[in-house]
MARGU-758810 format. One line per 8 residues: their letters; for each residue x, y, z of N, C-alpha, C. Coordinates in pm, 1 decimal, always signed. Each point is the difference from the previous one (the first is absolute). Example, Ala and Ser with C-alpha at 12.3 -4.5 7.8 and 13.67 -1.06 7.14 Angstrom:
AS> +1319.0 -569.0 +780.0 -89.0 +119.0 +0.0 +90.0 +120.0 +0.0; -35.0 +105.0 -72.0 +82.0 +119.0 +6.0 -77.0 +109.0 +73.0
END
This chain:
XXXXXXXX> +7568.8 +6935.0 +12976.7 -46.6 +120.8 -68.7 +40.4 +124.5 +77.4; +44.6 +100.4 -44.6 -17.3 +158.9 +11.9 -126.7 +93.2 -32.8; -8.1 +41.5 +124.9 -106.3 +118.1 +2.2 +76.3 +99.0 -71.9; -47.5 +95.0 -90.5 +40.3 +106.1 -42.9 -138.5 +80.1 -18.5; +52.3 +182.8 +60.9 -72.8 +65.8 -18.3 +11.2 +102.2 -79.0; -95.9 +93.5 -63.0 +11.2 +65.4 -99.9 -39.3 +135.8 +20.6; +43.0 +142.3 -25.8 -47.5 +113.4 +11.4 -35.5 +27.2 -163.7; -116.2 +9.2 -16.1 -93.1 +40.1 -120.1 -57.6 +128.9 -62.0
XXXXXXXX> +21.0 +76.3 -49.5 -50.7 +125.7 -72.2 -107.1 -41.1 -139.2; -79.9 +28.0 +25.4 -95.3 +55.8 -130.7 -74.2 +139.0 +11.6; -38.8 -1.3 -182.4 -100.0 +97.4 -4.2 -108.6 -49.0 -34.6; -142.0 -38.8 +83.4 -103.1 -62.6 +7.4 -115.7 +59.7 -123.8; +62.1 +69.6 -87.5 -97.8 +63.9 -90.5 -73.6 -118.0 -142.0; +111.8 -60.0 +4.4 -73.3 -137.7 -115.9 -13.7 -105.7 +71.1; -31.8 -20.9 +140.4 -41.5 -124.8 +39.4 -121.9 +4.6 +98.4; -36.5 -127.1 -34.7 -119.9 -41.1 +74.0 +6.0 -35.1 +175.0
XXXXXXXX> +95.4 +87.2 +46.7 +45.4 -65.1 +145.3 +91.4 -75.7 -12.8; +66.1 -8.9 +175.1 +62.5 -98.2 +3.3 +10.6 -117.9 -42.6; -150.6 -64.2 +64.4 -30.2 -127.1 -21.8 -4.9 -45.6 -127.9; +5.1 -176.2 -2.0 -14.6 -7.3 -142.4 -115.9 -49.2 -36.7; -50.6 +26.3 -107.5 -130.7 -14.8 -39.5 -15.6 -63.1 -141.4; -70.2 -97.2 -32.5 -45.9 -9.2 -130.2 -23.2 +74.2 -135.6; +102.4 +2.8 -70.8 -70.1 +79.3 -71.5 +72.0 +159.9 -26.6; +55.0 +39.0 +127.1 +59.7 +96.6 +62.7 +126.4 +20.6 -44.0
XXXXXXXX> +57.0 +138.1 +25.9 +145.2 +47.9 -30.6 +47.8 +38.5 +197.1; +56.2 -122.4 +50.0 +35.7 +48.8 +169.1 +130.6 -16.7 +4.8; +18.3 +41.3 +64.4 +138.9 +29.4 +60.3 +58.1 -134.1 +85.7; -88.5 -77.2 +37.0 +54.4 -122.0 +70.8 +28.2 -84.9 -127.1; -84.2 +26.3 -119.8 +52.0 -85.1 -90.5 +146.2 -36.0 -76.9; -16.1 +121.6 -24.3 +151.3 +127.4 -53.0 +91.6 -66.1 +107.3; +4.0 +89.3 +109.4 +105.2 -139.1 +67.6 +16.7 -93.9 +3.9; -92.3 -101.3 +37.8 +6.0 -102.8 +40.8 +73.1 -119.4 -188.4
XXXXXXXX> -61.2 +93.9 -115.8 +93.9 -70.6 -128.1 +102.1 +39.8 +28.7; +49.1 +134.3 +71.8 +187.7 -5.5 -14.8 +20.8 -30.5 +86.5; -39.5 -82.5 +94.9 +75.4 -53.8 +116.2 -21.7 -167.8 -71.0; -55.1 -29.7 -75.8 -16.4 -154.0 -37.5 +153.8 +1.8 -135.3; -1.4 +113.1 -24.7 +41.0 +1.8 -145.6 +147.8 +7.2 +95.7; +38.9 +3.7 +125.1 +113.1 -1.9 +46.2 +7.6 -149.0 +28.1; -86.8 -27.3 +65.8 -5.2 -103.3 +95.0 -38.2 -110.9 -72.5; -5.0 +14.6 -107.7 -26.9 -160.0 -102.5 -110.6 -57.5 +56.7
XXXXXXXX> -92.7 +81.0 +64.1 -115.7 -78.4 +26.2 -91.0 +142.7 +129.5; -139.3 -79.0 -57.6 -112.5 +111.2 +86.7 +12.2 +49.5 +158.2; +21.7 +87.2 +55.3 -0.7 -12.4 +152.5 -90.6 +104.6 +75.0; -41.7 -29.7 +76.4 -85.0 +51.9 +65.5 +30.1 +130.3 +114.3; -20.4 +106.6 -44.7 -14.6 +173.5 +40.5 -80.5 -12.4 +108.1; +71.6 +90.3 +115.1 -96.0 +74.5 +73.7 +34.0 +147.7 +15.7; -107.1 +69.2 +20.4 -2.3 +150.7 +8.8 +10.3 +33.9 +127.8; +52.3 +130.2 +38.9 -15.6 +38.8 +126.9 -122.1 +81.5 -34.1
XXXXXXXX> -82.7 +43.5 -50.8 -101.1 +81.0 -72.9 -44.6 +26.8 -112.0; -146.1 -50.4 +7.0 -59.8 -21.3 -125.2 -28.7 +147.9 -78.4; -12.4 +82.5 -109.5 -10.8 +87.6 -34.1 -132.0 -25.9 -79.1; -64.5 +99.4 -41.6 -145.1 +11.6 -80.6 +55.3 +33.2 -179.4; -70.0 +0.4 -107.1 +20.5 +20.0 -141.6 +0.3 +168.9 +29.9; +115.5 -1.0 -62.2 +69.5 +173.7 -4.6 +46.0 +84.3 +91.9; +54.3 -145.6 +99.6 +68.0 +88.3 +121.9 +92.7 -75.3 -32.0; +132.7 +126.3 +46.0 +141.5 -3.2 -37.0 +97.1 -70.9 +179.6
XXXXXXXX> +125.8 -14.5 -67.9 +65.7 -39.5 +102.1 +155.6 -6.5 +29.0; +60.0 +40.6 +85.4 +116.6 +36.3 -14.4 +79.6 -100.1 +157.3; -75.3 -28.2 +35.4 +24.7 -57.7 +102.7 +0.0 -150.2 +62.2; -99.1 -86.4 -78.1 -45.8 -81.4 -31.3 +109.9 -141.7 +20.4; -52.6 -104.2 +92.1 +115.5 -59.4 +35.7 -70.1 -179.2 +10.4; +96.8 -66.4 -143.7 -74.2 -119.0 +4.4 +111.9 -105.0 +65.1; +3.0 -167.7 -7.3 +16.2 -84.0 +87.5 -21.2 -96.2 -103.5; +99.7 -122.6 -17.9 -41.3 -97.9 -80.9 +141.2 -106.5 +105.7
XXXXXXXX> -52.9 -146.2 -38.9 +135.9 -75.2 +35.7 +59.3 -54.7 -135.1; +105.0 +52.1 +33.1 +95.7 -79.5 -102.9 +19.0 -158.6 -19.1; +10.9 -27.5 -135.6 +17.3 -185.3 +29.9 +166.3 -2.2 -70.2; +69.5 +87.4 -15.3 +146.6 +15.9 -93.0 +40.8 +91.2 +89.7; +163.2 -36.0 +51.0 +57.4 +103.7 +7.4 +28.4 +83.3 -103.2; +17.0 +147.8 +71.0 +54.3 +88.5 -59.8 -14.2 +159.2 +42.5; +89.9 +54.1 -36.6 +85.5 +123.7 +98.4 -103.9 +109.2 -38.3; -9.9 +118.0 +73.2 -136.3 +51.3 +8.3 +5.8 +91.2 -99.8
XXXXXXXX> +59.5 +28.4 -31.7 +57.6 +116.9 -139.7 +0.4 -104.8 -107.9; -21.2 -130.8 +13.0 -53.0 -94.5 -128.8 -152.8 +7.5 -7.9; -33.8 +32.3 +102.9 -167.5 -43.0 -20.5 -50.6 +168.7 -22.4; +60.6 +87.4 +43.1 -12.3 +147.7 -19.8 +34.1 +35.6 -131.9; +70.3 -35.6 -45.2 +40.9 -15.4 -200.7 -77.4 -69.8 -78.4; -18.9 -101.7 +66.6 -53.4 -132.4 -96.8 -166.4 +61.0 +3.9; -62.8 +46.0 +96.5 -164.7 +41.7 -19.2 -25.3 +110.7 -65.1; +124.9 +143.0 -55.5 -19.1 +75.5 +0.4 -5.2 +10.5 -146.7
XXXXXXXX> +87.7 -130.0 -14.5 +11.2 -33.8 -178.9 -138.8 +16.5 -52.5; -58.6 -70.7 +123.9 -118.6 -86.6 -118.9 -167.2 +94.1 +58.9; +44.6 +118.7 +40.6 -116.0 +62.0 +45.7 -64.4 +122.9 -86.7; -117.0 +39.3 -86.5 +10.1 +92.9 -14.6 +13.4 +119.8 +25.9; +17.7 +98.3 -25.6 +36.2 +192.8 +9.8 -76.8 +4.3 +118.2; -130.2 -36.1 +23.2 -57.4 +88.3 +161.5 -3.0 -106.8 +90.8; +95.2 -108.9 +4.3 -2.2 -27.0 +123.4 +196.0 -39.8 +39.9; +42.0 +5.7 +87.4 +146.8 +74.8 +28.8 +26.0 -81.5 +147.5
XXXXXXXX> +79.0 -91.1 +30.2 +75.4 -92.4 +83.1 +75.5 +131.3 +73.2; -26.5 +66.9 +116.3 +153.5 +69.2 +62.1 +66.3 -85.2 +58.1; +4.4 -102.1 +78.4 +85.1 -67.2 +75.6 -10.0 -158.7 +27.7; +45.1 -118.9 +4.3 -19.0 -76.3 +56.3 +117.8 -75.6 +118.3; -92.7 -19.8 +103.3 +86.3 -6.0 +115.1 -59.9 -170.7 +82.0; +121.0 -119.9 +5.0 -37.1 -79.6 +78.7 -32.8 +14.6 +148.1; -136.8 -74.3 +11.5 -48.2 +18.3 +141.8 -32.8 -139.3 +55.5; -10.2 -17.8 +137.6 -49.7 -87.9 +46.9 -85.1 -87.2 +5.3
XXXXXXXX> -17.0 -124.1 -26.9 -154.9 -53.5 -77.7 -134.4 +22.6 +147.3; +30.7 +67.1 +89.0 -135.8 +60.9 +60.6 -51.7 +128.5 -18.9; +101.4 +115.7 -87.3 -48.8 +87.8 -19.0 -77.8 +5.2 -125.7; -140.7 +48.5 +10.9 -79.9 -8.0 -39.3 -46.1 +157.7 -66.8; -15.5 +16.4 -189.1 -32.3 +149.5 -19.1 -67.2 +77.2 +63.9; -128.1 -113.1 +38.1 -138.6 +67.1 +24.4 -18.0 +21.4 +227.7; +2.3 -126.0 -7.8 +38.1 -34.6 +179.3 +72.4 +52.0 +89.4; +118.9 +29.9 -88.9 +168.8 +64.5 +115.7 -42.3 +155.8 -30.8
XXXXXXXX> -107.2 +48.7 -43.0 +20.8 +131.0 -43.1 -39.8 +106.0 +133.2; +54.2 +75.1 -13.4 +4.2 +86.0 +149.4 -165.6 +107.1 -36.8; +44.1 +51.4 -133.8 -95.7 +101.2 -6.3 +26.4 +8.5 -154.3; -103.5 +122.3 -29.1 +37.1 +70.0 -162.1 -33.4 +102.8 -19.6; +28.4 +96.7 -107.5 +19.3 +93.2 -10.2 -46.3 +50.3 -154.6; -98.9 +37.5 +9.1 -102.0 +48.7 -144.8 +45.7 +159.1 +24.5; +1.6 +43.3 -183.9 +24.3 +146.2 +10.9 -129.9 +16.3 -122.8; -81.7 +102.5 +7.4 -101.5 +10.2 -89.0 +6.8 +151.9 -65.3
XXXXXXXX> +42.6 +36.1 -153.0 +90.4 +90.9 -49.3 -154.9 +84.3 -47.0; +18.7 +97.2 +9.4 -62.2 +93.9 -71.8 +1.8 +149.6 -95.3; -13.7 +10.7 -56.3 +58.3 +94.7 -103.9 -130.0 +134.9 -40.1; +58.5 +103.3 +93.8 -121.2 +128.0 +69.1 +53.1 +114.9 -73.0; -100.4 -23.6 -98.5 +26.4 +117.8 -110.1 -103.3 +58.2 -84.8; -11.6 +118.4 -29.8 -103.7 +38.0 -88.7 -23.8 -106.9 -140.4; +126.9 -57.8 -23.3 -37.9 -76.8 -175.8 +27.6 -87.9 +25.0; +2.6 -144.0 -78.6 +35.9 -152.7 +2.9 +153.6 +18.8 -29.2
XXXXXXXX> +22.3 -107.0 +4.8 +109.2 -31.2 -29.6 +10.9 -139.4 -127.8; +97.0 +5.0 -81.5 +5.5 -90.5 -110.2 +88.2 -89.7 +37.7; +96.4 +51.7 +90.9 +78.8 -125.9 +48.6 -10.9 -95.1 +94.2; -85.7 +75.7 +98.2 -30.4 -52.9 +121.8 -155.8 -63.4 +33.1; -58.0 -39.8 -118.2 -94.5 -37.8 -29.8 -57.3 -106.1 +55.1; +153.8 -78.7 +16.5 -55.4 -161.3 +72.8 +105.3 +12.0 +116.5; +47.8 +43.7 +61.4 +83.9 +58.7 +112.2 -54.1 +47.6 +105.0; -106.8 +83.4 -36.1 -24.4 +144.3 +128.8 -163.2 -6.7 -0.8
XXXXXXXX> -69.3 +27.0 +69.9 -149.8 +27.9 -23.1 -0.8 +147.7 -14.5; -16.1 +44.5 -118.1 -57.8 +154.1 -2.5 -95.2 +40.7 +109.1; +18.4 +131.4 +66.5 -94.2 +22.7 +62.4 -11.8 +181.6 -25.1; -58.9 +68.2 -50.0 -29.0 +116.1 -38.2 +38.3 +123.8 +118.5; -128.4 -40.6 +39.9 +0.5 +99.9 +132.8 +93.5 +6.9 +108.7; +21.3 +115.1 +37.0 +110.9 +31.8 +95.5 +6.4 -45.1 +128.3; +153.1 -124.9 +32.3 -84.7 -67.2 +174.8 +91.0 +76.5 +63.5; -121.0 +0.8 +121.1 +62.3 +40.8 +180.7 +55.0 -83.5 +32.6
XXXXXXXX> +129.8 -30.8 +26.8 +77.6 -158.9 +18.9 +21.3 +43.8 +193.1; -45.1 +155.8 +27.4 -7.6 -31.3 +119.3 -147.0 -77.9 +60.5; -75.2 +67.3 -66.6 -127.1 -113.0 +80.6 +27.9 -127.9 -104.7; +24.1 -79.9 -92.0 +59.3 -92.6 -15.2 +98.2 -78.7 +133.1; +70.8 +101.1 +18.0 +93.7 -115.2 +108.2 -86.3 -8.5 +150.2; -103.6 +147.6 +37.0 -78.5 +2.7 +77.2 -49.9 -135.8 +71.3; -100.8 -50.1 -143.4 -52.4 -78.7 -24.2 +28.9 -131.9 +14.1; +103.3 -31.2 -76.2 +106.6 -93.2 -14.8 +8.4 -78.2 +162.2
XXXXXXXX> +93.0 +116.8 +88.3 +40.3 -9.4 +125.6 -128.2 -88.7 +74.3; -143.3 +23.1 -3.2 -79.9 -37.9 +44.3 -6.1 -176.5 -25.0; +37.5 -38.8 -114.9 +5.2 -175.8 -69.7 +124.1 -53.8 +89.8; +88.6 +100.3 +96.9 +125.5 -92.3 +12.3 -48.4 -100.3 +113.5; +61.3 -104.4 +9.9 -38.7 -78.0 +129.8 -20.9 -154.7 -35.6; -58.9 -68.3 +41.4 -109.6 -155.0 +43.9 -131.9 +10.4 -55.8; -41.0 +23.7 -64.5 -119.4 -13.5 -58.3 -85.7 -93.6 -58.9; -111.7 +27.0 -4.4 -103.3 -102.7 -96.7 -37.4 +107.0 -143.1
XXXXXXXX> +78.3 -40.3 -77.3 -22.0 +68.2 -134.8 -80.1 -83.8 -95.3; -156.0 -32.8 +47.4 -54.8 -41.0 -44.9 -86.4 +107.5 -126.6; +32.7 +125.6 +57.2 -112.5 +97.3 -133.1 +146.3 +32.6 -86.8; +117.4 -84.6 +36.5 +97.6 +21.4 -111.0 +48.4 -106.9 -79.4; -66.5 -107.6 +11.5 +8.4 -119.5 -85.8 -112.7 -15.2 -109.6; +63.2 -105.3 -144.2 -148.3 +21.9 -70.4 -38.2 -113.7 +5.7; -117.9 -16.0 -46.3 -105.7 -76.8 +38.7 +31.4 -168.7 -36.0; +75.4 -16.7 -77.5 +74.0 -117.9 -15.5 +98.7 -100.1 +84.5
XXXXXXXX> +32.8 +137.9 +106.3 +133.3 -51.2 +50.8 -5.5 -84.7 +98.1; +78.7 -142.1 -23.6 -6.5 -90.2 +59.9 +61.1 -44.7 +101.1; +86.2 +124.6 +76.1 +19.4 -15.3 +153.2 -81.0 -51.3 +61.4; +61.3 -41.1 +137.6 -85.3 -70.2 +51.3 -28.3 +124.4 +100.5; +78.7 +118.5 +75.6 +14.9 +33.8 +110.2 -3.9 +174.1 -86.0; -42.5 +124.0 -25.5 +7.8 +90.9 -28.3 +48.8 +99.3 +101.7; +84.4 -76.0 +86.7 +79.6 +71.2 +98.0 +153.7 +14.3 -28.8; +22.2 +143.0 +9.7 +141.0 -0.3 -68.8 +75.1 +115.8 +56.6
XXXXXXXX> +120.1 -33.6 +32.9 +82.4 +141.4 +69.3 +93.4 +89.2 -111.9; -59.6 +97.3 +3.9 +72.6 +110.0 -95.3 +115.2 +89.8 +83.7; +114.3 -8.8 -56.4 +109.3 +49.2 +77.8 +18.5 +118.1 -24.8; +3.3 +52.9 -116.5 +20.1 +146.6 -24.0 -72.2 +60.0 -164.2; -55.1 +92.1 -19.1 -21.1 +50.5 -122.2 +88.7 +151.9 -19.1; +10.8 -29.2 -119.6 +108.0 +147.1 -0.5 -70.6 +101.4 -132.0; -5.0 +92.0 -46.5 -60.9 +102.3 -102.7 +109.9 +64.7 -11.9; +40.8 +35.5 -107.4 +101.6 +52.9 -84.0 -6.3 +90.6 -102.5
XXXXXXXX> +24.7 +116.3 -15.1 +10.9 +69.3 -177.7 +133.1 +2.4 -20.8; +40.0 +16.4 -135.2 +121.0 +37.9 -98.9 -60.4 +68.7 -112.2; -11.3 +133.6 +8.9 -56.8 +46.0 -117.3 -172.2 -46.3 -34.3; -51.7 -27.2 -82.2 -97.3 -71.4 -24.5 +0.5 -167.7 +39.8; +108.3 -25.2 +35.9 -58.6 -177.3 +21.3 +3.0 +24.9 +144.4; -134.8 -67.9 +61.5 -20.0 -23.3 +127.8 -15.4 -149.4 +4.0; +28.6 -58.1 +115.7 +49.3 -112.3 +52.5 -88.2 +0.7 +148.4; -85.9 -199.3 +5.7 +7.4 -58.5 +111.4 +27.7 -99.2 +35.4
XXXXXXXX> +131.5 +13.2 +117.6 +60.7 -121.4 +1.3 -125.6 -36.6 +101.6; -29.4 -158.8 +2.9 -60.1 -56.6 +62.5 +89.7 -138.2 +93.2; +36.0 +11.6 +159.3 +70.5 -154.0 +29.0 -119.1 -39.8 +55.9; +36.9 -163.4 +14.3 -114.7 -75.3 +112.3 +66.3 -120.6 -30.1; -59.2 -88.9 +132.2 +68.2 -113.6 -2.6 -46.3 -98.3 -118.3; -98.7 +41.7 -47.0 -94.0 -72.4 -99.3 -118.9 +53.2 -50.7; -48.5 +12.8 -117.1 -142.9 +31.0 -11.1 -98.9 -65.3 -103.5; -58.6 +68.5 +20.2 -143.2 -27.6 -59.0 -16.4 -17.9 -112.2
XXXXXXXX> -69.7 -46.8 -90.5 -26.9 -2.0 -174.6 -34.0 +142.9 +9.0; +65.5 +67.9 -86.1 -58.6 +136.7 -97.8 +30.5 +105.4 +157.7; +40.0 -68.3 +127.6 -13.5 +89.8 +61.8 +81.3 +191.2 +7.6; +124.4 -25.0 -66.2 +65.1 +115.6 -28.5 -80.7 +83.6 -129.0; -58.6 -48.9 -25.9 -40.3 +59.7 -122.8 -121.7 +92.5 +47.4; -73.8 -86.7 +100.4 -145.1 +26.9 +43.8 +59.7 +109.4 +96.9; +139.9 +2.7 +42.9 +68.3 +111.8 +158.9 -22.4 +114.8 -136.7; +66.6 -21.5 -99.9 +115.6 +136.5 -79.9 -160.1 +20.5 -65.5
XXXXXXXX> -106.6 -41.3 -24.3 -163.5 +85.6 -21.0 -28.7 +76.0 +69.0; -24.3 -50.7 +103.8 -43.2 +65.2 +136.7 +104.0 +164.5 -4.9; +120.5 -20.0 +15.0 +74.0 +107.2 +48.1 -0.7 +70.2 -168.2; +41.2 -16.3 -115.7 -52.6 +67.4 -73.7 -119.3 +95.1 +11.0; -129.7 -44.0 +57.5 -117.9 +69.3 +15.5 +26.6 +98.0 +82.0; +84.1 -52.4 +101.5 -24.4 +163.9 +82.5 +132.5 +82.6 -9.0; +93.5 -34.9 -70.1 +93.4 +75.3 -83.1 -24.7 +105.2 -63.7; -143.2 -66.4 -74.5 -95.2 +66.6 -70.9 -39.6 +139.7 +44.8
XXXXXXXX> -28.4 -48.7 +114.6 -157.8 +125.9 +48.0 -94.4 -68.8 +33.3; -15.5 -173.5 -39.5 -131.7 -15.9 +12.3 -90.8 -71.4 +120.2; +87.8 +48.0 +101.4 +8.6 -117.9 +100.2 +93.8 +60.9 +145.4; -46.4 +32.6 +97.5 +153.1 +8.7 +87.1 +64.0 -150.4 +38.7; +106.4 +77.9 +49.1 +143.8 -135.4 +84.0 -134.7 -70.0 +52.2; -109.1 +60.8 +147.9 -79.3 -105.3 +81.6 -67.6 -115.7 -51.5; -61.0 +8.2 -157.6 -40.0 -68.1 -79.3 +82.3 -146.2 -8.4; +131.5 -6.4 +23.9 +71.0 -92.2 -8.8 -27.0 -100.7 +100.1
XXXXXXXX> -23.7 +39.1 +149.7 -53.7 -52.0 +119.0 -122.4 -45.3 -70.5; -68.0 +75.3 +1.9 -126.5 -6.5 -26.4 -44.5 -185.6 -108.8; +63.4 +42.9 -108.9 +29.5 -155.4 -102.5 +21.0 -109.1 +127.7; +130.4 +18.7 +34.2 +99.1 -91.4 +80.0 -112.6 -34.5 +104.5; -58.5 +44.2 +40.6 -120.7 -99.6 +139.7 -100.9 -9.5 -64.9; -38.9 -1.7 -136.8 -105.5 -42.2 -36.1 +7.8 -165.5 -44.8; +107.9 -21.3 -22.3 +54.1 -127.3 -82.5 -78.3 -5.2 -69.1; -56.4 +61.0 -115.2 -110.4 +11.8 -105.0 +77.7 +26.5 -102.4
XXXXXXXX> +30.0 -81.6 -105.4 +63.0 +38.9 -159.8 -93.5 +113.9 -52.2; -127.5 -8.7 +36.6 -93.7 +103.3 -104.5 -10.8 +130.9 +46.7; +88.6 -7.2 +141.6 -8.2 +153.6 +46.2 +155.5 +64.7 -1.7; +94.8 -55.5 -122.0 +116.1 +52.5 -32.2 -19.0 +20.1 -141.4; +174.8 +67.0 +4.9 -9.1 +35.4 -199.3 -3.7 -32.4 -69.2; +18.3 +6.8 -107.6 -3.8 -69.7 -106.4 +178.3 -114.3 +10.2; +4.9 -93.7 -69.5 +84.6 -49.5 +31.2 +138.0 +106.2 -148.0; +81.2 +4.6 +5.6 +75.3 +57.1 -46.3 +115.0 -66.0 -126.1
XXXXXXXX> +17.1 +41.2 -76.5 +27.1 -83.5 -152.5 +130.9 -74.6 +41.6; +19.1 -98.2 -72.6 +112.0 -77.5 +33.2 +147.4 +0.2 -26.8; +5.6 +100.3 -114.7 +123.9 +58.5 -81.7 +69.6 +120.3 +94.9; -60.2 +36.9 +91.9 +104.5 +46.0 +143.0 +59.5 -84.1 +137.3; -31.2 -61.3 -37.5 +68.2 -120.2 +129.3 +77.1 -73.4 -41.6; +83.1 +11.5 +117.3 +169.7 -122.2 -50.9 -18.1 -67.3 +119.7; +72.0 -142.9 +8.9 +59.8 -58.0 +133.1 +104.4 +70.0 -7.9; +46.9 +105.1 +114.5 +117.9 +32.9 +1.6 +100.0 -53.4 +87.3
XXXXXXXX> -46.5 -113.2 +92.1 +122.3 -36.3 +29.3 -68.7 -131.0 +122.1; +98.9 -111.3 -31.0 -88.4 -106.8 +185.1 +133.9 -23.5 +77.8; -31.7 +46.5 +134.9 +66.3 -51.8 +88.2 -3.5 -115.5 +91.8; +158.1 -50.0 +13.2 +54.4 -143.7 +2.8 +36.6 +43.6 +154.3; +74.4 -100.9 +83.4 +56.0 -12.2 +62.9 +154.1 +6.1 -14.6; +46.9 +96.5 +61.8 +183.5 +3.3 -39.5 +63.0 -173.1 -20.4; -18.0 -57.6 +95.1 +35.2 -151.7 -19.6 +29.6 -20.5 -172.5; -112.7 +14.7 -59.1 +35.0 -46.5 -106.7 +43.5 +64.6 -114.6
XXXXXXXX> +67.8 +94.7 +42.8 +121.5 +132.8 -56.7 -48.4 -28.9 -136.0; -107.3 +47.6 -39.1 -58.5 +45.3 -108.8 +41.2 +134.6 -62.0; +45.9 +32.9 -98.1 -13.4 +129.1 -23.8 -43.2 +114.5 +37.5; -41.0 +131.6 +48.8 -17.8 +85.3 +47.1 -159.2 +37.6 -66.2; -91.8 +44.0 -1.4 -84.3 +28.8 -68.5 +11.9 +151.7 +0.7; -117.7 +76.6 -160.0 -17.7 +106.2 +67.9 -114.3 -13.7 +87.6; -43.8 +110.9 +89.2 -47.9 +82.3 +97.0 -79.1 +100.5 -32.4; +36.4 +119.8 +64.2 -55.6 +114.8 +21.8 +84.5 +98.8 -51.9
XXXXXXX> -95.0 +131.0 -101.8 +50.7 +114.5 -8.5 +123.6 +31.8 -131.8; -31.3 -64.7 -78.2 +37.3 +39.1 -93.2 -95.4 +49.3 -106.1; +5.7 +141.4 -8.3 -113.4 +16.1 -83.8 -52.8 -16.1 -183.5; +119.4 +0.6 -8.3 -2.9 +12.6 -176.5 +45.6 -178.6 -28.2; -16.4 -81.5 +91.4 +5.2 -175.7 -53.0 -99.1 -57.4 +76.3; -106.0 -29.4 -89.9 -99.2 -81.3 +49.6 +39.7 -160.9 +64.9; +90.6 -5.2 -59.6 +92.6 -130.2 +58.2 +109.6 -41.3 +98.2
END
């Protein structure tokens, strides 16, 4: 058999999550029929990252073994046939049968989009989280700066989450405008259930006014979920990108700093 890996794009707005579920419209499903519908038979997906119902993804990088040869621009054609409109194959690249989506992953890279404007928007409805009021993206990054590090982001996980260890190293957060869309990229080697969502609340609030940058400390040593923000809607967050190890000359991901592609 051949390991083959996959770089994945969706728009998480009609599905129930990654995972697959009973009952459900997921995205592991959706794949996993056009990878059978190649492969003349069912095979078993892994994710490098699980996503929540109505979070998007541009980065997204799955892992299956092959039981058929065949050339990687066959299995990159052949899934793309059979996939519908919001979910989108960019690449498939043979890898080593120890590299692993979820295991070999170095880090990742969440961008959480927001759209800072006096009115809604009709297009960006399931894209951007409206947010009205006018943010300080300097005490935003203030703030921000304070989360970077080794931490126990226990008042940034939700109450479900079934880590075992709520210790997690955050490498960099970045805050961004282009006009009305403001942007937070979020890296870390790994995180938390809902935890970017529960970061981009928090810093929303004192974007706000309603809250200074110290407030952020303040959450962060409480490890208390009930003494942070509200957790933050799911239609602004993408996986924007997981990092591999060069070894396995994966495609390039995006990164950082592009402001007008959430992807």
């Amino acid at each position: 058999m051949q390991r083959i890996a996959l770089g994945v794009e969706y728009d998480g707005s009609a599905f129930s999550g990654w995972q697959e579920q009973r009952g459900q419209r997921t995205v592991a499903a959706e794949l996993g029929r056009a990878v059978a519908e190649v492969a003349d038979r069912p095979l078993y997906l892994v994710c490098g990252g699980r996503t929540d119902a109505g979070v998007h993804a541009g980065g997204q990088v799955v892992h299956f073994d092959a039981p058929v040869p065949r050339r990687a621009r066959g299995w990159l054609l052949g899934i793309n046939s059979n996939l519908p409109d919001d979910v989108s194959v960019r690449w498939a690249h043979p890898v080593p049968d120890w590299f692993h989506a979820r295991f070999s992953a170095l880090g990742r890279i969440y961008r959480y989009c927001i759209l800072n404007r006096d009115t809604r928007s009709a297009l960006q409805v399931r894209r951007a989280t409206w947010v009205r009021r006018p943010l300080d993206l300097a005490a935003m990054q203030a703030a921000a700066d304070r989360l970077v590090g080794e931490h126990d982001f226990s008042a940034f996980r939700a109450s479900g989450c079934q880590s075992r260890s709520p210790v997690r190293r955050v490498d960099r957060i970045e805050i961004g405008r282009d006009g009305d869309q403001v942007w937070i990229d979020v890296g870390a080697n790994a995180f938390l259930h809902h935890m970017v969502r529960n970061l981009a609340g928090l810093l929303i609030e004192i974007g706000s006014g309603d809250a200074a940058p110290t407030w952020a400390t303040e959450v962060l040593e409480s490890r208390d979920r009930r003494r942070g923000a509200m957790t933050a809607p799911p239609e602004g967050l993408y996986l924007r990108a997981i990092r591999y190890p060069a070894a396995f000359r994966l495609p390039a991901p995006s990164t950082w700093g592009r402001p007008a592609d959430p992807l």
